[in-house]
C-alpha positions as CSV (number, residue, x, y, z in Angstrom):
1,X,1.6,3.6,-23.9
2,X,-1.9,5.8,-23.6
3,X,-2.8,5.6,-27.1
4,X,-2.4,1.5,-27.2
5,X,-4.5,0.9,-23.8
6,X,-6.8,4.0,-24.8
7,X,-7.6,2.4,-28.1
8,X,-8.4,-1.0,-26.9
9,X,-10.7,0.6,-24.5
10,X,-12.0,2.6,-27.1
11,X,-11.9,-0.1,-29.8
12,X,-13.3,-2.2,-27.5
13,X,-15.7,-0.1,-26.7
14,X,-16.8,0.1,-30.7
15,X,-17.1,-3.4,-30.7
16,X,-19.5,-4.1,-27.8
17,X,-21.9,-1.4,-29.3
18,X,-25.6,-1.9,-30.1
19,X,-25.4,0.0,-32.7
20,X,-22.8,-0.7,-35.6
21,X,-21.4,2.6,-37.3
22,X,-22.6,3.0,-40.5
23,X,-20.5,4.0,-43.4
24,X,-20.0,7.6,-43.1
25,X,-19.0,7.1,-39.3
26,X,-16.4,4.1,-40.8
27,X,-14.7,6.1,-43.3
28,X,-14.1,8.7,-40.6
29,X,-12.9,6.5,-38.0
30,X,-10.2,4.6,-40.4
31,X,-9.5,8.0,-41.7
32,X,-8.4,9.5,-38.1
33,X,-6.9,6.5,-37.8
34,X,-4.5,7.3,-40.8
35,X,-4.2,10.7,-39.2
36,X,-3.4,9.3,-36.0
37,X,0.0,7.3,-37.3
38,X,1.1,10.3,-40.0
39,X,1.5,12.5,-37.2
40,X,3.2,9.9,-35.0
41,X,5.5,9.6,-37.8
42,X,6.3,12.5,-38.1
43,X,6.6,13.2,-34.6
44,X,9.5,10.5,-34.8
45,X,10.9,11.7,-38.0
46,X,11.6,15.0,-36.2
47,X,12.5,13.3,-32.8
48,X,14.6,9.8,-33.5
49,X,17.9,10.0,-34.1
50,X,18.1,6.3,-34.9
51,X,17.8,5.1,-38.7
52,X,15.4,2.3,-38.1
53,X,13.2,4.3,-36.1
54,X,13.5,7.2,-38.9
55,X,12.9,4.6,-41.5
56,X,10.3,2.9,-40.4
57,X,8.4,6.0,-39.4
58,X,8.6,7.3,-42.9
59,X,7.4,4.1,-43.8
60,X,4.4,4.8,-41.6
61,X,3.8,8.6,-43.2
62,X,4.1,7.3,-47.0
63,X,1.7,4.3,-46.5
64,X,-0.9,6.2,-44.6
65,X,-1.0,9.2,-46.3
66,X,-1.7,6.8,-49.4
67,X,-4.6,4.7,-47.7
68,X,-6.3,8.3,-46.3
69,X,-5.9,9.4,-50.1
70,X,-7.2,7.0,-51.2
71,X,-10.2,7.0,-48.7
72,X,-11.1,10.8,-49.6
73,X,-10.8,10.1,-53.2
74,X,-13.4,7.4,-52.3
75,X,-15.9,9.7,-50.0
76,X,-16.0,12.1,-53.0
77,X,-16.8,9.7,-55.1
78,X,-19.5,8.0,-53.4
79,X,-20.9,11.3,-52.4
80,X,-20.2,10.3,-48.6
81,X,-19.9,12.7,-45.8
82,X,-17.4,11.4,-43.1
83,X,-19.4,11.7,-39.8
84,X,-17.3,12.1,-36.9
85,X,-18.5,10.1,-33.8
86,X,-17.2,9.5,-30.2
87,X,-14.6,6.7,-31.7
88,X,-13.3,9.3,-33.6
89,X,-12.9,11.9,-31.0
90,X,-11.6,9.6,-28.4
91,X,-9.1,8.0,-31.2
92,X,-7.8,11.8,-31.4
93,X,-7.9,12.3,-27.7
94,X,-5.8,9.6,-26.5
95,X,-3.2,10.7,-29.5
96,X,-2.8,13.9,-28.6
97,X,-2.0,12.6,-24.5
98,X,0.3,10.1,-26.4
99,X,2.0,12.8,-28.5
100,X,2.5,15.0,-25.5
101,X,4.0,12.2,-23.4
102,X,6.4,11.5,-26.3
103,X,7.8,15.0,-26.2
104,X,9.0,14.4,-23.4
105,X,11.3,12.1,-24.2
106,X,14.1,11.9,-26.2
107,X,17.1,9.3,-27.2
108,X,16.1,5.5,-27.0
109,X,13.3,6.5,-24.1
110,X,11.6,8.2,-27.6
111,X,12.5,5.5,-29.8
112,X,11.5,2.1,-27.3
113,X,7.9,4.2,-26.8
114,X,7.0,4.7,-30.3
115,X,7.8,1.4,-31.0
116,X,5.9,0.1,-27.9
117,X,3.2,2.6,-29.0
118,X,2.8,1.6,-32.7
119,X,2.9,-2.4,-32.2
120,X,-0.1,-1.7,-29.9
121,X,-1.6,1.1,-31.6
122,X,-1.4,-1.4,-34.8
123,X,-3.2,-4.4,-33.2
124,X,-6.0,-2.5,-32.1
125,X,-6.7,-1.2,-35.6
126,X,-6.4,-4.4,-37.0
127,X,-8.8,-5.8,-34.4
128,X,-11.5,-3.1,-34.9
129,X,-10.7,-3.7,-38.8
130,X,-11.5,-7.6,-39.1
131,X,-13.9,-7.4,-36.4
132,X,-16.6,-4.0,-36.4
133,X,-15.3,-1.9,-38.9
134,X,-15.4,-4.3,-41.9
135,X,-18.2,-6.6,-41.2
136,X,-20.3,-3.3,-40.4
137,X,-19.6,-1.4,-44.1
138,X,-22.2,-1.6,-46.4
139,X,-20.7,-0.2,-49.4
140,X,-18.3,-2.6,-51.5
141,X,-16.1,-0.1,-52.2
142,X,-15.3,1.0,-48.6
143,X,-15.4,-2.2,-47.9
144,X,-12.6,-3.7,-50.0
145,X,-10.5,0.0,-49.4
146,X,-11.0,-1.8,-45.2
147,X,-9.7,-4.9,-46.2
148,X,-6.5,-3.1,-48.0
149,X,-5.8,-1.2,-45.5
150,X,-6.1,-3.8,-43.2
151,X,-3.4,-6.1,-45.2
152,X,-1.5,-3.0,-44.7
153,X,-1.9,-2.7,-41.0
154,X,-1.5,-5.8,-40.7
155,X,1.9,-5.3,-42.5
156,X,2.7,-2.4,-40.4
157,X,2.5,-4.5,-37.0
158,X,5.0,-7.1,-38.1
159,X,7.2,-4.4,-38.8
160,X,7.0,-3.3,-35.3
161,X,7.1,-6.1,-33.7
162,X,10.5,-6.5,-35.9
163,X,12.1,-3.0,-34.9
164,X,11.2,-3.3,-31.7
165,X,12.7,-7.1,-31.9
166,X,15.5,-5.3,-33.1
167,X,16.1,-2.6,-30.4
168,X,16.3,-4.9,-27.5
């Protein structure tokens, strides 16, 4: 479980610090955080050999490619350059060390530490959603695109929890 202890550390991290990202630093964190779960998905997609993992992983790839559509639809219009930042780069970071120690596993070693992975990787989001990433975005717009994808994340956890409920 790197990515879910890396990105409280890291979320964590955004939330203690003095200076709160502005809006072009936001849209790129929520972005790679989009990013992040399409490729876990479709790392499972290709892995998992069990239907609710499959499903719910394709659930993951159709909802976030959606959200980070409609977030560069957004940026375009609002004439926004997303800035990538040290959240960013340590989001990506700790994905691509939980990617790699996916890979090595396969069977219901894969499936339990994707769950595990996204219930955590989920919370986190949410967290740094409701409390930094939302309360810091200035623009309206970006601000109420946040609070869908946080219903949405929010969503996304609680159907994690529930496959993972349902894998024990």
């Amino acid at each position: 479980m790197i990515l879910g202890g890396t990105c409280l550390l890291v979320m964590a991290g955004l939330a203690q610090a003095a200076d709160k990202p502005n809006d072009a630093q936001i849209a790129h964190i929520a972005y790679t955080a989009g990013v992040i779960d399409i490729d876990a998905a479709k790392q499972a997609i290709k892995t998992s050999k069990t239907k609710l993992v499959v499903d719910f992983a394709k659930d993951m790839l159709r909802d976030h490619e959606a959200v980070n559509k409609q977030a560069l639809d957004l940026v375009k219009k609002l004439k926004v350059t997303p800035e990538d930042n040290p959240t960013s780069q340590a989001l990506t970071k700790a994905a691509e060390a939980e990617r790699e120690k996916l890979a090595k596993l396969q069977g219901a070693a894969f499936d339990k530490a994707y769950i595990i992975n996204e219930v955590a990787f989920h919370k986190q989001v949410d967290d740094a959603l409701k409390t930094v990433l939302i309360p810091s975005a200035t623009n309206p717009e970006l601000k109420s695109l946040l609070e869908t994808g946080l219903k949405i994340f929010e969503g996304h956890e609680q159907h994690a929890e529930m496959v993972a409920a349902e894998m024990k």
